[in-house]
MIMILO-256021 format. One line per field, with one value per residue: residue number from 1; residue in one letter; x, y, z of N, C-alpha, C in turn. Coordinates in steps of 0.2 Angstrom, whole numbers. Example, Ala and Ser with C-alpha at 12.3 -4.5 7.8 and 13.67 -1.06 7.14 Angstrom:
! MIMILO-256021
loba <- 1,2;
doba <- a,s;
n.X <- 66,64;
n.Y <- -28,-11;
n.Z <- 39,35;
ca.X <- 62,68;
ca.Y <- -22,-5;
ca.Z <- 39,36;
c.X <- 66,64;
c.Y <- -16,0;
c.Z <- 39,39;
***
This chain:
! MIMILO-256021
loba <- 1,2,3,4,5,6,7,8,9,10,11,12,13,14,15,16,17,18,19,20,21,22,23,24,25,26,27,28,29,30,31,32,33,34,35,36,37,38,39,40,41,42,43,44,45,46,47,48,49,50,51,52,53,54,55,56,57,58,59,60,61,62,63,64,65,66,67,68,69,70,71,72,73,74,75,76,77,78,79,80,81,82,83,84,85,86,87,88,89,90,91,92,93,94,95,96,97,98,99,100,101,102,103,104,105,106,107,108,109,110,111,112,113,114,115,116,117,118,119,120,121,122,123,124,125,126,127,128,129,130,131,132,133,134,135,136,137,138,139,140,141,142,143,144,145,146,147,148,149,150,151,152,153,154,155,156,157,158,159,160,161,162,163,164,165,166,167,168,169,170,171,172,173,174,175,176,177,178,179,180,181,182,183,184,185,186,187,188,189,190,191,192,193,194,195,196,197,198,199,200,201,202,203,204,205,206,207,208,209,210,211,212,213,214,215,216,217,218,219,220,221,222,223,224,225,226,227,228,229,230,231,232,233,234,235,236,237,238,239,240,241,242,243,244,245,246,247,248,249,250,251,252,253,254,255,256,257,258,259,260,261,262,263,264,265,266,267,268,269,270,271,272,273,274,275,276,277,278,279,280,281,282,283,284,285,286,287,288,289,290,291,292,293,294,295,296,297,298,299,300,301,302,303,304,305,306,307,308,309,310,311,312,313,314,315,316,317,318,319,320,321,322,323,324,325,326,327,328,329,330,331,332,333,334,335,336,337,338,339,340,341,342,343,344,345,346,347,348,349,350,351,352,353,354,355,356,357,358,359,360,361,362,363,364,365,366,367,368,369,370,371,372,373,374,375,376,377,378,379,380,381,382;
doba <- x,x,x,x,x,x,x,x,x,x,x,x,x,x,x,x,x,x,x,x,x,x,x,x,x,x,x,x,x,x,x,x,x,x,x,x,x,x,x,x,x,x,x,x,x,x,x,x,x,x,x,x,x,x,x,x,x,x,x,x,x,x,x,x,x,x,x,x,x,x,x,x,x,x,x,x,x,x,x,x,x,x,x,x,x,x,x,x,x,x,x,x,x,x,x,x,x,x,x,x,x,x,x,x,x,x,x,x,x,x,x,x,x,x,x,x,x,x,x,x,x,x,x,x,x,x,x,x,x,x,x,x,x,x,x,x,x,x,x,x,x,x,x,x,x,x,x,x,x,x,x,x,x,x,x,x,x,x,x,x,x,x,x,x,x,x,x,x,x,x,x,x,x,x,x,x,x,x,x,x,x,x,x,x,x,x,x,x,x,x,x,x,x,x,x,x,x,x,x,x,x,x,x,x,x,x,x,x,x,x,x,x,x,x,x,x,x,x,x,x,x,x,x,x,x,x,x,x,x,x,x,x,x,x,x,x,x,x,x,x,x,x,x,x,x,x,x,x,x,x,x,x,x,x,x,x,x,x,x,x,x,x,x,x,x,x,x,x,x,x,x,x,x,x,x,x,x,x,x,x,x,x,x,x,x,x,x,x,x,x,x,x,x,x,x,x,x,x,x,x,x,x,x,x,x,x,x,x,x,x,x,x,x,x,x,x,x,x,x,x,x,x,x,x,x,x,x,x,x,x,x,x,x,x,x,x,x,x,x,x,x,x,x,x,x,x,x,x,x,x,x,x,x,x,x,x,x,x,x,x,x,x,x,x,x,x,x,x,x,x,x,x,x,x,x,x,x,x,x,x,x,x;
n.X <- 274,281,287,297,305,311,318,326,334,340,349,356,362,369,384,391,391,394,381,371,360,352,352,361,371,382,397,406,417,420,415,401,391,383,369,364,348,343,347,358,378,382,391,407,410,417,423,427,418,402,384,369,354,340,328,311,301,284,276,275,261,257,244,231,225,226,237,234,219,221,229,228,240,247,251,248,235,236,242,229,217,204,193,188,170,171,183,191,203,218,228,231,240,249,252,241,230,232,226,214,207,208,203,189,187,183,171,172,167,173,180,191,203,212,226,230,225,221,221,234,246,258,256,251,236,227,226,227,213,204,208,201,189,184,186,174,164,158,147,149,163,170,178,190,196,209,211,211,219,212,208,206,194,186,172,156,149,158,165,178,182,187,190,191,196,188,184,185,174,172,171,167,169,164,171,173,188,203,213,232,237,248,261,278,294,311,322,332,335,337,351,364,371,379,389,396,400,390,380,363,348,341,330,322,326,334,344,360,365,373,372,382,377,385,389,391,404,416,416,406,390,371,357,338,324,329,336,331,328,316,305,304,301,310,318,326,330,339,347,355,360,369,375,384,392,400,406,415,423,429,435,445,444,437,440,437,426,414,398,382,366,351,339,327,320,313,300,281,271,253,241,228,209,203,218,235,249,265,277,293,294,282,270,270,284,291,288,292,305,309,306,301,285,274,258,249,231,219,206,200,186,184,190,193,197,197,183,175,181,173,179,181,186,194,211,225,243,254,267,279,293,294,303,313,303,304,299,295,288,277,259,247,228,217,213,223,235,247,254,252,260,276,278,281,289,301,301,304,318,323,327,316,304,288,284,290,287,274,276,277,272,254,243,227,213,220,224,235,236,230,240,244,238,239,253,252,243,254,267,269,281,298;
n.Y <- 0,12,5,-4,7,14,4,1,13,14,4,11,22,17,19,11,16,29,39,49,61,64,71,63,64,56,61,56,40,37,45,56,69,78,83,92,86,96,106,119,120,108,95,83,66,53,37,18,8,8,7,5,12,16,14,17,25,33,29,40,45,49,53,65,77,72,73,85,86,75,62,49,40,23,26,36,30,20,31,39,46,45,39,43,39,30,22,26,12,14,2,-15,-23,-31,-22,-12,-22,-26,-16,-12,-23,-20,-8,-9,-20,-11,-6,1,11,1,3,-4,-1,-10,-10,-20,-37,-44,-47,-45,-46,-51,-65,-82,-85,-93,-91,-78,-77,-83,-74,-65,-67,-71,-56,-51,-54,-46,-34,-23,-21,-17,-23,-18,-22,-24,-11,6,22,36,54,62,68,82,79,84,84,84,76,64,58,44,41,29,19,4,-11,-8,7,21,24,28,31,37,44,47,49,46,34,29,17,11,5,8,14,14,23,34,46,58,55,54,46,42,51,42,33,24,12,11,2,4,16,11,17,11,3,-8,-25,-38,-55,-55,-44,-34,-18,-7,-3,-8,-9,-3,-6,-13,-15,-20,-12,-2,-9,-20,-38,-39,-32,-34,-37,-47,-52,-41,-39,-50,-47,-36,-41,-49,-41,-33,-43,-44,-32,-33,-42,-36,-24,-30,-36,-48,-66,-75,-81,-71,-71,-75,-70,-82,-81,-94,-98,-87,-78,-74,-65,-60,-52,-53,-54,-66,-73,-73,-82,-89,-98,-101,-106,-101,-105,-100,-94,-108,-112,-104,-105,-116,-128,-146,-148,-153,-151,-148,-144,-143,-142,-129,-132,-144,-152,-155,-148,-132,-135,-135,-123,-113,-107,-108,-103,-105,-112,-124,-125,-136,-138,-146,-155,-164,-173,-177,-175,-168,-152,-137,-126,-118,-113,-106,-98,-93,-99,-92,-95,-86,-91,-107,-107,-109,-123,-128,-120,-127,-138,-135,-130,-143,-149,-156,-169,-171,-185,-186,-176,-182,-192,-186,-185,-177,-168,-174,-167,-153,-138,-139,-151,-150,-150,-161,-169,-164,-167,-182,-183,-178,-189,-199,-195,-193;
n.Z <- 58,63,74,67,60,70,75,65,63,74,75,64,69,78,82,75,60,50,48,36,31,16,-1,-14,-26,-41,-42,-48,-52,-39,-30,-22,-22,-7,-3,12,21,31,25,21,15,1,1,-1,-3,-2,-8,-8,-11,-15,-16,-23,-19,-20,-22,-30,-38,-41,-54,-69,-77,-97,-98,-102,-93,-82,-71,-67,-63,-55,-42,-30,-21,-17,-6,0,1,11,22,26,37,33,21,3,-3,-14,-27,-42,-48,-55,-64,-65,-58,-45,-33,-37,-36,-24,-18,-24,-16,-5,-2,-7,3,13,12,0,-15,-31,-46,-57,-67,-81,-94,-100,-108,-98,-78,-71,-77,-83,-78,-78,-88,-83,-68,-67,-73,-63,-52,-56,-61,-46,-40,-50,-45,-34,-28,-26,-34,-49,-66,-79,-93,-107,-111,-117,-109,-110,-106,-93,-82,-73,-62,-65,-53,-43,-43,-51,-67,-78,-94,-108,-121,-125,-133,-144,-141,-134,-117,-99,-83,-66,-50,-35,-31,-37,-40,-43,-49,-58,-59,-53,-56,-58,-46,-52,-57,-54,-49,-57,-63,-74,-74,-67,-76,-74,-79,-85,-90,-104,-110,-98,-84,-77,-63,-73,-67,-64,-58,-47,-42,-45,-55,-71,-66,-59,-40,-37,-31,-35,-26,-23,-29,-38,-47,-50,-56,-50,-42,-28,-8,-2,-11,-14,-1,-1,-13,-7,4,-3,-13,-2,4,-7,-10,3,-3,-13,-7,0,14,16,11,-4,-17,-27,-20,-30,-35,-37,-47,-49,-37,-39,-28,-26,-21,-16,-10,-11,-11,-16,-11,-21,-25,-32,-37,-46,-61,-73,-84,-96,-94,-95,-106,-115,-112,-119,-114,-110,-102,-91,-83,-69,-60,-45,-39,-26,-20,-21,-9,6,18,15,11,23,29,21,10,-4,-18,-31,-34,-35,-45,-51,-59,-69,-75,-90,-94,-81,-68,-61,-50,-58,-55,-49,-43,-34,-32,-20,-3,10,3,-1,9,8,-1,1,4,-9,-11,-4,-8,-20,-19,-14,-26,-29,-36,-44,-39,-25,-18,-19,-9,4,20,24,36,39,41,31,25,17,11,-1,-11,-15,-22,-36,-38,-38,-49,-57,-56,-62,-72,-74;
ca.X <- 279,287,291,301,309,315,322,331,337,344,356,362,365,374,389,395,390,391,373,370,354,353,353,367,372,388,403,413,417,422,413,395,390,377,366,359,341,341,349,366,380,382,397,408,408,423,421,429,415,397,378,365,348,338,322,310,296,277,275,268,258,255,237,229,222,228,240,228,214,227,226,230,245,247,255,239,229,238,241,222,212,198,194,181,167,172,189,196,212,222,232,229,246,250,250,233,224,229,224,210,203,209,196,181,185,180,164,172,164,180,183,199,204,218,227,232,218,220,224,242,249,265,253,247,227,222,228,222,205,202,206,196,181,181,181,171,156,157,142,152,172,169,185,186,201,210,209,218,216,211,209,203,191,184,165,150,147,165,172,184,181,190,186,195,193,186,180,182,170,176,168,168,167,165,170,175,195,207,221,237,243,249,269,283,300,318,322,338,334,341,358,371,373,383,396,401,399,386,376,356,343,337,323,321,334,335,353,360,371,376,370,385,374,390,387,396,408,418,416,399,385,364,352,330,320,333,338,328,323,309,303,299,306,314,322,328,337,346,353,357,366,376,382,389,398,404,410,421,428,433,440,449,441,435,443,434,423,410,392,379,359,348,331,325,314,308,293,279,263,247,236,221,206,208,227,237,256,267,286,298,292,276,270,273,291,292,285,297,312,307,307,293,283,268,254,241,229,217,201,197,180,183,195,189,198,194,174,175,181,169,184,181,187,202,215,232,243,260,271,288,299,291,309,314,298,307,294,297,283,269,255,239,223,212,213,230,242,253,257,254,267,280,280,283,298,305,303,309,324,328,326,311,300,282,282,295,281,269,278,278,265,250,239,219,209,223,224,242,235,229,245,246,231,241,256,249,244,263,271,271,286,302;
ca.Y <- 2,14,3,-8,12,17,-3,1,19,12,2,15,28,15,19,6,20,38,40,58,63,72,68,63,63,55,66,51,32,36,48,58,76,76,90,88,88,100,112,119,119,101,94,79,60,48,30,14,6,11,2,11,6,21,10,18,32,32,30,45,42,54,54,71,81,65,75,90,82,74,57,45,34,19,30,41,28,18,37,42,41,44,38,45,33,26,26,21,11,14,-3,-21,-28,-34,-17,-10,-28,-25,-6,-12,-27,-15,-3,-13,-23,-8,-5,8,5,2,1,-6,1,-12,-10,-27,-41,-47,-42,-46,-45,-56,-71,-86,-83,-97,-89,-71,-76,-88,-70,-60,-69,-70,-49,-48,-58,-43,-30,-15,-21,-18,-24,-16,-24,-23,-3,13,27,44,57,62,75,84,78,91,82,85,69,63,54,45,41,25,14,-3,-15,0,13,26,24,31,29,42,42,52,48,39,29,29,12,10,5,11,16,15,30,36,54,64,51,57,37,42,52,36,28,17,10,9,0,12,21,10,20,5,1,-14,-27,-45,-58,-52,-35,-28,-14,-7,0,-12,-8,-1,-12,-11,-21,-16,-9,3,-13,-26,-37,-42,-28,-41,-36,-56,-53,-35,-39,-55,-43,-32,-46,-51,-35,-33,-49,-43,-28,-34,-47,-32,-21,-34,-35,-54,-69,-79,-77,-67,-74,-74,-74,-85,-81,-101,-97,-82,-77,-69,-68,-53,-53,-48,-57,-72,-73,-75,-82,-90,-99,-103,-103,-101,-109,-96,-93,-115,-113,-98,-108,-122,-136,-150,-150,-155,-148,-153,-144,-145,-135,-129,-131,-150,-150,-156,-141,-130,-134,-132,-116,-108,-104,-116,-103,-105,-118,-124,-129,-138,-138,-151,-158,-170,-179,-179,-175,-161,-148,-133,-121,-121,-108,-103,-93,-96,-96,-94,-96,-84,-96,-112,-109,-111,-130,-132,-118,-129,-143,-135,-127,-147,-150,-163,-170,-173,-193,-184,-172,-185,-197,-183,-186,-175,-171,-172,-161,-146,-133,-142,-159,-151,-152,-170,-170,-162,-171,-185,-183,-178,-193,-202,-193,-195;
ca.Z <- 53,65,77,63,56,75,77,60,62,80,72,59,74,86,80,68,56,49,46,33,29,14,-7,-16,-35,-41,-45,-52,-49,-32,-24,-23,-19,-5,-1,15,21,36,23,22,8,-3,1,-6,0,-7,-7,-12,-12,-16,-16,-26,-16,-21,-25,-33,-37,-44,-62,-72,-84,-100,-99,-105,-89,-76,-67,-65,-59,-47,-39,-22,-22,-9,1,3,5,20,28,28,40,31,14,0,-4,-22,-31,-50,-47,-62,-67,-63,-56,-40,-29,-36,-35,-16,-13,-23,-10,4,1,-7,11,20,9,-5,-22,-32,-53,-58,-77,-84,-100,-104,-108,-92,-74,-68,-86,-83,-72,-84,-90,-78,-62,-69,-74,-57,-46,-60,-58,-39,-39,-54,-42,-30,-29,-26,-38,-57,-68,-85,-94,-113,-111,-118,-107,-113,-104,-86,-80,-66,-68,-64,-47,-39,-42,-57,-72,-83,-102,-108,-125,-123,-139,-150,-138,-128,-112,-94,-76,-62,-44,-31,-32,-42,-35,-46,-47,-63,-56,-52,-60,-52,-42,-53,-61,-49,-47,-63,-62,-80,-72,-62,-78,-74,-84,-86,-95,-111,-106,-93,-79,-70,-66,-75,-64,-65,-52,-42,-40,-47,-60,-76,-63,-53,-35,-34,-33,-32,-25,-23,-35,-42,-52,-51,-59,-48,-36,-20,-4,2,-15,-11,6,-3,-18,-3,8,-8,-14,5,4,-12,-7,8,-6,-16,-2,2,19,16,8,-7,-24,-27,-21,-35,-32,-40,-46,-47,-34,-40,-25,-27,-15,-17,-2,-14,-7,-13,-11,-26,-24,-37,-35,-49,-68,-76,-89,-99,-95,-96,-114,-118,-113,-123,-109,-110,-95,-89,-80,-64,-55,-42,-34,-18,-22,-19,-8,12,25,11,12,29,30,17,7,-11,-25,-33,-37,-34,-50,-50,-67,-69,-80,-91,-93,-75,-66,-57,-48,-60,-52,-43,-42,-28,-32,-13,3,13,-5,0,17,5,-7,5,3,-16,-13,1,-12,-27,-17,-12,-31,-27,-41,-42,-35,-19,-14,-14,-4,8,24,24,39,34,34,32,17,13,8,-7,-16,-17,-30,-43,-35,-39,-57,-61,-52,-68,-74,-71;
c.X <- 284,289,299,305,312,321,328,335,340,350,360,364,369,379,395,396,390,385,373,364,354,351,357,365,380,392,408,412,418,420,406,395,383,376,360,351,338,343,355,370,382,389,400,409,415,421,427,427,408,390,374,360,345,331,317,304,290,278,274,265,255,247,234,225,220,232,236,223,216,224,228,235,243,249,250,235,231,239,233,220,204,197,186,177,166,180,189,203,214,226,229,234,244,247,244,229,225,225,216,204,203,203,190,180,182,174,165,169,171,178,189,200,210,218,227,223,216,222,230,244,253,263,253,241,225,222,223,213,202,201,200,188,179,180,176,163,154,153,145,160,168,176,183,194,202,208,213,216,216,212,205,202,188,177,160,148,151,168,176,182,186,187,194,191,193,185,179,179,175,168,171,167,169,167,175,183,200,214,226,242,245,257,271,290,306,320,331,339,338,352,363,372,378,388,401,403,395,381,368,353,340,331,320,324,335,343,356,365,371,371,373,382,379,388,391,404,412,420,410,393,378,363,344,330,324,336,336,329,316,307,299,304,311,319,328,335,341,350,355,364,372,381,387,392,402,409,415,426,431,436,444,449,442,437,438,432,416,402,388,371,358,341,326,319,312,301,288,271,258,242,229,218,200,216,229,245,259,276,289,296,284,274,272,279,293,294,291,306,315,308,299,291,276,263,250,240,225,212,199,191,178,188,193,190,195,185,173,173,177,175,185,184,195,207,221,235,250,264,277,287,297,297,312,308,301,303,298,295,279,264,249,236,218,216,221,235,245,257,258,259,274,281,281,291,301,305,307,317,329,327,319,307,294,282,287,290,278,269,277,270,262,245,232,216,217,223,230,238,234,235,246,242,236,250,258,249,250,268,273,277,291,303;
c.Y <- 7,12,-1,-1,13,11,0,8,18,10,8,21,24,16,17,12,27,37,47,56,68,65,69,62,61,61,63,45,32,43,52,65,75,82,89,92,94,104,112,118,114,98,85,71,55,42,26,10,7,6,7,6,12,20,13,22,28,32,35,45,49,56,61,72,76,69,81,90,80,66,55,42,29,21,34,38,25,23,39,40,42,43,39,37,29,29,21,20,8,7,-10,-25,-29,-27,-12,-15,-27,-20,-8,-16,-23,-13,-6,-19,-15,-3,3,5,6,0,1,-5,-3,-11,-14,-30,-45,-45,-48,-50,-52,-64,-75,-85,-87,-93,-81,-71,-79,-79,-64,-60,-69,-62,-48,-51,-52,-38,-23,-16,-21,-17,-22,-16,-23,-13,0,19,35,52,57,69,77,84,84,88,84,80,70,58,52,41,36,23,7,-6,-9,5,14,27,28,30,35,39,49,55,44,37,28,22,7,4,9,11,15,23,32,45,58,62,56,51,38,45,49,32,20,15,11,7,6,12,18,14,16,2,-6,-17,-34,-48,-57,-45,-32,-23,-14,-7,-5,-4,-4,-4,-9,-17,-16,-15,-6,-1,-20,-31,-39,-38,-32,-38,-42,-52,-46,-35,-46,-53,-38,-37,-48,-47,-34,-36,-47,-36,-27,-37,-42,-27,-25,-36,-42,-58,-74,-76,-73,-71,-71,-75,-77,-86,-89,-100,-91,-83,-73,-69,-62,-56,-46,-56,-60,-70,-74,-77,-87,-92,-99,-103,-104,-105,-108,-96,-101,-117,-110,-101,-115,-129,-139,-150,-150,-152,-149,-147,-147,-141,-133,-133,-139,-155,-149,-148,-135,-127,-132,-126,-110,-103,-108,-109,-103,-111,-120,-128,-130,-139,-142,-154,-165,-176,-181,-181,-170,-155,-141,-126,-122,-112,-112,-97,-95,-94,-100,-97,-92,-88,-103,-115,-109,-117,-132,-125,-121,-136,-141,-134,-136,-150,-158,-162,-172,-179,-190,-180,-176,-190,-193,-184,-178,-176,-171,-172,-155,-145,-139,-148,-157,-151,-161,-172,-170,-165,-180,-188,-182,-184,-196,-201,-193,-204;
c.Z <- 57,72,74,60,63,76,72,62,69,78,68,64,80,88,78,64,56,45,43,29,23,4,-10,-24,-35,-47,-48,-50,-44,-28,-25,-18,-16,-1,5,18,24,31,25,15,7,0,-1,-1,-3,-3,-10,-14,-13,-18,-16,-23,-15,-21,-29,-34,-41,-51,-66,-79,-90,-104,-98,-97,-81,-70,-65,-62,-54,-45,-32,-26,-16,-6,4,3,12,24,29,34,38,24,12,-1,-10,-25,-38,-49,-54,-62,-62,-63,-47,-32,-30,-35,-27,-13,-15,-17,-4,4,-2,-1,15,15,3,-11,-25,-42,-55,-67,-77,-92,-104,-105,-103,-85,-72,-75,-87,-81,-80,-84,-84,-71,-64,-68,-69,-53,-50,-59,-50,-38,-42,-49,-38,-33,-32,-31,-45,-60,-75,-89,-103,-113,-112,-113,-111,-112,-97,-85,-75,-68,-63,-56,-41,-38,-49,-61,-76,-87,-104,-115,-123,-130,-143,-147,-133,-123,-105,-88,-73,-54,-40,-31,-36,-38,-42,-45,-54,-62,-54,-54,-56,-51,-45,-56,-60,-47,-52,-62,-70,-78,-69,-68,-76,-79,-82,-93,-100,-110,-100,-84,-75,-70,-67,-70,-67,-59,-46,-40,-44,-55,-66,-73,-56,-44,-32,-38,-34,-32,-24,-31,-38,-47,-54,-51,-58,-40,-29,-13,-2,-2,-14,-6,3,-8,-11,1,1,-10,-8,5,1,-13,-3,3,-11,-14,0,10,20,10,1,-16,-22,-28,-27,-32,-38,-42,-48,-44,-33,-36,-25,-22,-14,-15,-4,-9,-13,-14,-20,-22,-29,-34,-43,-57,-70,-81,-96,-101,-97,-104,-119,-117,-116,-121,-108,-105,-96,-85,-75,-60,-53,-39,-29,-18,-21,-17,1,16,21,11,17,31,26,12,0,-18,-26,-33,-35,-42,-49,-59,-66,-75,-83,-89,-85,-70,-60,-55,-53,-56,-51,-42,-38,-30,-24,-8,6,6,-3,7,13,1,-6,4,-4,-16,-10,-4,-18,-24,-15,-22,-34,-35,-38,-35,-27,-15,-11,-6,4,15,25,29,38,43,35,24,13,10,2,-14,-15,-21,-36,-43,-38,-46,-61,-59,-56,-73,-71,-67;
***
């Protein structure tokens, strides 16, 4: 990481850039007061263009005697170098299911409290309950899902408790530390983003824009987590490259319209153990948009490179258009998915159907072959 933060902070010192260190708040549509970090007195900044990429803070959650007791974030756990020997990881999305496999890979006992009835809330059930069951097999991982939290307390031992309802009873679990991985929010509090007139999401503070990044406020854009709608870094640095295109096209700088992104191939990839990763729609979202499609999976579990490797849990499933047969989405629970799911984005992105996959050569034994199963089974359409 700090060779990737010195690479970057080279650039912004080479002298393309005024580089100021400091926090800014907006004083209008065209300019911000920034107070910098050495210290010293505030001073003002004028613009004629402006890119809000503030990204985004921890959650806080108003759980009764939560902040008092205190917790970890993932920032405190990757800085440690040493870690206590059991924690409770508060939520069950994408960045606690990782911190949790990190530390029960280096032998922590770990209980993951979710609120929802299942873990990665927004996933389809099949993909959920496939990674669910592979932690729930482990000696030391206990998942404890469908939960309201209640309150948290410092237990008589010297660790921390917390007290949740489950099926009507209020239950408990102890451990030494609790991990806070509920989410995260956009980083706007501190901005005044309403003396520029910008907008934000209601109670969300997330800042609204368009596909052009662009805001309420012609000429200042966002991209990242500060405005979503899919906190992924890939997705991040291409609203970032867009807004800067689109900012030279409204300085006048560069000739043209104004690029758009396309979330289509929405990517998503959690390097829990097993993997998860995910492209384009779900079944869910398929459903919600009221498009007929069809469904195929496939199991590791019978599945040649697969047995090999000692890696058989989990699945792959492809989703298309019943009418055309056009790859809608594709989902991996197992081994190497977030490497796998590369080859149904480079097919959807060429707008391929089922029978276009299949046709496509496949070397045996490798992980890849297993999309030609489900491949397979959808060919019939279109």
């Amino acid at each position: 990481i700090g060779e990737f933060a010195d690479y970057r902070r080279g650039q912004l010192e080479d002298g393309r850039f005024d580089l100021i260190r400091g926090t800014a708040a907006f004083r209008g549509k065209d300019s911000v007061i920034v107070t910098p970090l050495e210290g010293g007195e505030s001073f003002e900044v004028a613009f004629r263009s402006c890119l809000i990429a503030t990204g985004s803070v921890v959650t806080r959650l108003p759980v009764p005697g939560l902040e008092e007791t205190g917790y970890w974030t993932s920032d405190e756990i990757l800085d440690a170098t040493e870690l206590p020997e059991s924690f409770i990881v508060l939520g069950g999305g994408a960045i606690a299911l990782e911190m949790a496999c990190y530390l029960e890979g280096l032998g922590k006992r770990v209980d993951v409290i979710q609120r929802s009835a299942h873990l990665l809330s927004t996933s389809d059930t099949d993909i959920a309950n496939s990674l669910e069951k592979a932690l729930q097999g482990r000696e030391s991982f206990s998942i404890h899902t469908g939960t309201r939290l209640e309150r948290v307390e410092k237990s008589d031992t010297g660790g921390k408790t917390v007290f949740f309802v489950q099926d009507g009873e209020l239950r408990s679990v102890t451990a030494v530390e609790i991990l806070q991985a509920v989410g995260r929010i956009p980083n706007t509090r501190t901005l005044k983003v309403a003396t520029a007139g910008v907008n934000l999401g209601e109670g969300s503070g997330r800042v609204l824009c368009g596909a052009d990044q662009s805001t309420s406020v012609p000429g200042i854009f966002a991209a990242g987590d500060v405005c979503g709608p899919h906190v992924i870094v890939h997705i991040a640095i291409e609203q970032g490259e867009i807004a800067a295109h689109n900012a030279a096209v409204h300085l006048g700088k560069i000739a043209g319209p104004f690029k758009r992104i396309d979330y289509r191939l929405k990517l998503l990839g959690i390097f829990t153990d097993p993997q998860v990763a995910t492209v384009g729609l779900s079944e869910k979202e398929a459903a919600e948009a009221g498009i007929a499609f069809a469904v195929a999976t496939y199991p590791f579990d019978d599945h040649g490179k697969s047995l090999v490797m000692g890696e058989t849990h989990g699945f792959v499933k492809l989703i298309a258009d019943k009418a055309t047969g056009e790859i809608l989405g594709g989902a991996v629970v197992g081994p190497e998915a977030v490497e796998l799911i590369h080859e149904i984005v480079v097919a959807m992105d060429f707008y391929a159907t089922a029978g276009q996959l299949l046709r496509i050569p496949h070397y045996h034994p490798t992980l890849s072959e297993i999309w030609t199963y489900p491949a397979e089974d959808l060919s019939i359409y279109g």
